[in-house]
N, C-alpha and C positions, 0 to 999 in steps of 0.2 A: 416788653413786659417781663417782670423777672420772678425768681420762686424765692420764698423764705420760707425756711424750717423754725417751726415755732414749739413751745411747751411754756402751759401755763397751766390757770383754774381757771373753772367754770363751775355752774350749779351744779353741776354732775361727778363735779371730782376732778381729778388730773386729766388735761386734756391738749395733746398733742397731733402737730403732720405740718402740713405742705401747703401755701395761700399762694396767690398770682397776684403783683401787685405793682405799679412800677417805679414806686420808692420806699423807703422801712418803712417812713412816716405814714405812707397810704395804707402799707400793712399791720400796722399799729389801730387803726385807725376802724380799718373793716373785721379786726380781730375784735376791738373793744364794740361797734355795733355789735357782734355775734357772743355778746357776752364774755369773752375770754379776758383773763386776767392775765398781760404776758407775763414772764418769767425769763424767758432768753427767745430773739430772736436770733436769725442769721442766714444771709444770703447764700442759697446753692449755685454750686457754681455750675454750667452749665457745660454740658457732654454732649458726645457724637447724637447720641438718642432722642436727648432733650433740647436739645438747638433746634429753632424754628427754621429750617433750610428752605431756602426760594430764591430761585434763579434769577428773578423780573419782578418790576416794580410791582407790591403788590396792590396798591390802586392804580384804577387809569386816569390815563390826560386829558382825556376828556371828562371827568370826575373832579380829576385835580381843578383846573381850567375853569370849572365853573364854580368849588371854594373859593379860588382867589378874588372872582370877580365880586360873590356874595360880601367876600371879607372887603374888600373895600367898599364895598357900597353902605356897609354895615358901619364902618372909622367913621367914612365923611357925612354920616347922619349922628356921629356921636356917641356911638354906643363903643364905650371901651373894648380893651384887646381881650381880655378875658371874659365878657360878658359874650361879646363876637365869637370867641371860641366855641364857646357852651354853648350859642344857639346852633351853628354850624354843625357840631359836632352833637347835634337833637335833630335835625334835618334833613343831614346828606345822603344820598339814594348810596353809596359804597359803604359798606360796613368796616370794612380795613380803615379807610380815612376815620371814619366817625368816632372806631376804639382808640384810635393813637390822637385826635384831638381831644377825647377825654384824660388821656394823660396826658397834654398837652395843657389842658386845662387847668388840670392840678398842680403841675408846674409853676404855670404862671401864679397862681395863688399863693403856692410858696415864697414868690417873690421873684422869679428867675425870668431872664426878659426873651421874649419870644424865640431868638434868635437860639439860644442856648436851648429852649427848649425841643425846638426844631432838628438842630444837629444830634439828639438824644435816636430819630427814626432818621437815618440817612439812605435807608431803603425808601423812603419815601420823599424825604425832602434833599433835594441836591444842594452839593458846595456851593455851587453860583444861588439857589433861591436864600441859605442862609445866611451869605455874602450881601445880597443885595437887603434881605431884609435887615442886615445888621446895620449897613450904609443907610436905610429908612429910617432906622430908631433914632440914629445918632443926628441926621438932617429934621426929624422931623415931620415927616411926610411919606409916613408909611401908605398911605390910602395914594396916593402916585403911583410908590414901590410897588405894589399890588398890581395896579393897572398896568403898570409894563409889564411885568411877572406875567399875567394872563396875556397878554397881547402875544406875548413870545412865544409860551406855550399856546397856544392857538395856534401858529404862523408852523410851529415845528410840527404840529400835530398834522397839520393840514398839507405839509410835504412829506412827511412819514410816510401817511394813506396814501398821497400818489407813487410813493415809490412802490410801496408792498405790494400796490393794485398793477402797477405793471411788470414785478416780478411775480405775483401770485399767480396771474393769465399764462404765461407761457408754460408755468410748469403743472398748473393743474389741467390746463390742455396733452401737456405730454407724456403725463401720468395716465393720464384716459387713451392716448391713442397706446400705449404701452398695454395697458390693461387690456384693452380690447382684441388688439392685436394677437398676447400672451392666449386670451380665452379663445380665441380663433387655432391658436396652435393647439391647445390643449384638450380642447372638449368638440370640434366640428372637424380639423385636417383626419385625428385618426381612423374617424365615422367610415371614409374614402378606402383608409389604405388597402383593406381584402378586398373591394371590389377593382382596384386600379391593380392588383397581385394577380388576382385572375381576368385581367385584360389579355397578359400574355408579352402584346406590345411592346418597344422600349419607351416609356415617357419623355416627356417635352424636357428639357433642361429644367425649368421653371418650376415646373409641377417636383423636378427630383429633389432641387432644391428647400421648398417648400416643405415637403417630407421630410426630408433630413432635419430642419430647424425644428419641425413638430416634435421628432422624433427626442433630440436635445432638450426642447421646453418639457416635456413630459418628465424626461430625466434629472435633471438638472433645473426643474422652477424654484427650489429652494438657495440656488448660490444667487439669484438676480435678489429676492429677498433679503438675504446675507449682506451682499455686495452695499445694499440700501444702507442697511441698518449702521453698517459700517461705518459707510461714509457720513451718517449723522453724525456718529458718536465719532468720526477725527474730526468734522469740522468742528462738534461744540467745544473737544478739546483745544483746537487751535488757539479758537475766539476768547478761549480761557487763560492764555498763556499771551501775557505782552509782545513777547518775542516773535512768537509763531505766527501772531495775528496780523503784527505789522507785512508779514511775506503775504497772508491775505491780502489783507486790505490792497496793499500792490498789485497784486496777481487782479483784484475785482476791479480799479482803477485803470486797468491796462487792455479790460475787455472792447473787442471792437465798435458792440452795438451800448451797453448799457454802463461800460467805465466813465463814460462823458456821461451822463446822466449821474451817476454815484457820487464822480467831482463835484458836479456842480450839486449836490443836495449837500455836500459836504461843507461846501466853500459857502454856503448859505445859510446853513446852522452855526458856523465859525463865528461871518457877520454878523448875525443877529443875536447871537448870543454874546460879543463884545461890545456889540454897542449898545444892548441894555445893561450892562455893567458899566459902560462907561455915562450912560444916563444918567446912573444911581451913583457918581462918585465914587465909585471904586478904585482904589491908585492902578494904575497900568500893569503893574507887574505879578499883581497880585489877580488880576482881570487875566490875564497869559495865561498864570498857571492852573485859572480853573480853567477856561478853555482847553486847553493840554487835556484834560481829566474828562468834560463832556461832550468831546466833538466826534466820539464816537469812530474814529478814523487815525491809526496809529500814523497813518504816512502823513497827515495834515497836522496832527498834535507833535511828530518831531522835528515838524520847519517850526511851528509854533512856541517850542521849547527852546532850536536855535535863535528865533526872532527875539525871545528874550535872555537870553544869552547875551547877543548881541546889546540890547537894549541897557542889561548892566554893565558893558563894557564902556558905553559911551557912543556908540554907535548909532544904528539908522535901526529902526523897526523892520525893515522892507528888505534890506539887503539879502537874508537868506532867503526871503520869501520870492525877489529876481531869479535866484538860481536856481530852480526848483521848477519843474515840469507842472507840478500840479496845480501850481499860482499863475493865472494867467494875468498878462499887464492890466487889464482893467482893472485888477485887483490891488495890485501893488502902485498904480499909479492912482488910487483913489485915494489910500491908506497914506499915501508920500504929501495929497493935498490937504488930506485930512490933520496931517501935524504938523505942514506947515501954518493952514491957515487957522488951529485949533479949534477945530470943528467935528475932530475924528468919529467921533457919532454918530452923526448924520451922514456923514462920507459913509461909516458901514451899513446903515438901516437901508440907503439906498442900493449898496451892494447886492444885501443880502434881500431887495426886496426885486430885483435884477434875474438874482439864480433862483430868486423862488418862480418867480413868473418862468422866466427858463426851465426849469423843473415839468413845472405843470404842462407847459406845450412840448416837449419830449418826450412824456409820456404818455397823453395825448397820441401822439403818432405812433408811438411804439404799439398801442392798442391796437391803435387803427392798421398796421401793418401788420399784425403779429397773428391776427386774426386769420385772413386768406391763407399766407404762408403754412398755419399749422394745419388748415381745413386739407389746404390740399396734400401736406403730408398723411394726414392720417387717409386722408383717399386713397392715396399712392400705394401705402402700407396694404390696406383691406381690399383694395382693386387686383394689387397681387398676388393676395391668398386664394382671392375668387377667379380671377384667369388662371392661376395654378390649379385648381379645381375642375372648370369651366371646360378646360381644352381637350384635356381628355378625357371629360364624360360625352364632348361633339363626337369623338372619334368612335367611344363605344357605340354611341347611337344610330353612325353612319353603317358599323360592321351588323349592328341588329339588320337595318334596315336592308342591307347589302342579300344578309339570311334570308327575306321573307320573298 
């Protein structure tokens, strides 16, 4: 949506400022409903303050996912693309989709074909969905285009949640037993200390220990919060930086329990995101280079980048993708019968319908494992603050009782 500075008339006399509009003509348009006679428009151009800034899509995929399916159910009963829009965009439960298919709308009415209007919100609509839709208008059979479109966002949507739900468990378990632990040091060890002072005694190892880390968390609870905050703000740095991200991505690929889960959600968004491009007739090389852009995985999008490299040389598709740790043969030797028998397609929807199942049952287990292991860490943790505690209140008790 963009601003124009206007001055004109109205019944009132000279009348000027600032409309929101997302092309002149709409602001010509809503200026002349509001009675204004323009005089000079002109678009602001748009600064640090007044930039709309967002990190992440601002509608969801699950949102999205259920437009597409609307919109083609909408084509293949008849109802034009622009009449589809306008219902759509009257309907949909996300407010962000709803605004930008209203300008979406108006686009089309201008005359501008979906695809162009599309790439206008690329926060919203990706390379590959305005690639494939453009490959729909020119085939014909956009109400298809659509049905894969949704199918795929479905399938990614539905490996996303498994991944996030088995990284979200382990760390909001280890945030808790952190916490818990921290509040054990901070607010119940020091309760102890004067009375374990006027023991007299020398204390247990355990118990001194104990004391000492209390002593530290009391002091020092603000560097663990620091430490945190830090380490947010380098990794969203990193992830922000081409370069940096790809030594992530590595480093997260190379983990012992959850790198083979990460591959393979990676190697399966590859898949089914090239073979719904190559469903829709997309030429190959132009299918590469969006993959490269939404797989989300710099160490997968730069064998990807060489596979087509290669690809323009005259070569084999597969050949960088042999040398390359991350591609394992099932992969490359699908990919190898997929172009020999010109089928490539189907060779990847099977792939990537392989690592999705894959996906799902690794994470599965990782639940199911991840569970016991952290229960009995944090037992471990809180079992040794309390025999750190425990052992020499026995002692005081015994010298009471010793007294009487």
């Amino acid at each position: 949506m963009a601003r124009f500075k206007y001055s004109g008339r109205d019944r009132k006399g000279k009348s000027e400022g600032v409309i929101q509009a997302s092309s002149k003509r709409e602001a010509m348009l809503k200026l002349r409903e509001k009675g204004v006679r323009v005089l000079e428009l002109s678009e602001v151009a748009e600064t640090f303050l007044t930039k709309d800034i967002s990190f992440r899509n601002p509608v969801k995929l699950q949102d999205f996912t259920i437009y597409l399916r609307q919109f083609s159910v909408l084509l293949r009963s008849g109802v034009s693309v622009v009449d589809s829009t306008k219902i759509l965009a009257a309907q949909t439960d996300s407010k962000n989709l709803g605004k930008i298919l209203s300008e979406i709308e108006q686009d089309l009415r201008e005359g501008n074909p979906l695809s162009d209007s599309a790439a206008k919100h690329k926060k919203v609509f990706s390379t590959m969905f305005i690639n494939m839709v453009k490959a729909g208008e020119a085939a014909g059979n956009m109400d298809e285009t659509l049905d894969r479109l949704a199918d795929h966002y479905e399938k990614q949507h539905m490996t996303r949640q498994k991944i996030n739900s088995a990284l979200a468990y382990p760390i909001f378990l280890a945030f808790m037993a952190l916490g818990v632990v921290t509040f054990l040091l901070v607010s119940v060890v020091p309760t102890f200390v004067q009375m374990f002072a006027d023991f007299g005694s020398e204390l247990p190892a355990i118990t001194r220990f104990v004391l000492k880390a209390s002593q530290l968390a009391q002091v020092y609870w603000w560097v663990l919060i620091l430490f945190f905050l830090l380490l947010g703000i380098a990794i969203a740095v990193i992830r922000s930086r081409k370069e940096t991200k790809y030594y992530l991505d590595y480093f997260l690929l190379r983990l012992p329990i959850f790198g083979k889960m990460l591959q393979k959600a990676a190697l399966a968004r590859m898949s089914r995101t090239l073979s719904s491009l190559f469903s829709s007739s997309v030429p190959i090389l132009q299918a590469l280079a969006i993959v490269e852009k939404v797989v989300e995985n710099e160490v997968i999008a730069k064998v990807i980048k060489e596979s087509r490299d290669s690809l323009e040389k005259g070569k084999s598709l597969t050949e960088p993708m042999r040398k390359h740790w991350a591609f394992p043969p099932l992969v490359t030797q699908m990919i190898a019968i997929g172009e020999e028998t010109g089928n490539l397609d189907a060779m990847l929807a099977k792939v990537a319908d392989f690592y999705e199942k894959e996906v799902e049952m690794v994470t599965d287990r990782l639940k199911a494992m991840i569970e016991p292991i952290m229960i009995v860490v944090l037992a471990g943790l809180v079992g040794t603050i309390v025999t750190a505690i425990m052992v020499p209140m026995f002692e005081i008790f015994n010298h009471i009782g010793d007294y009487e």
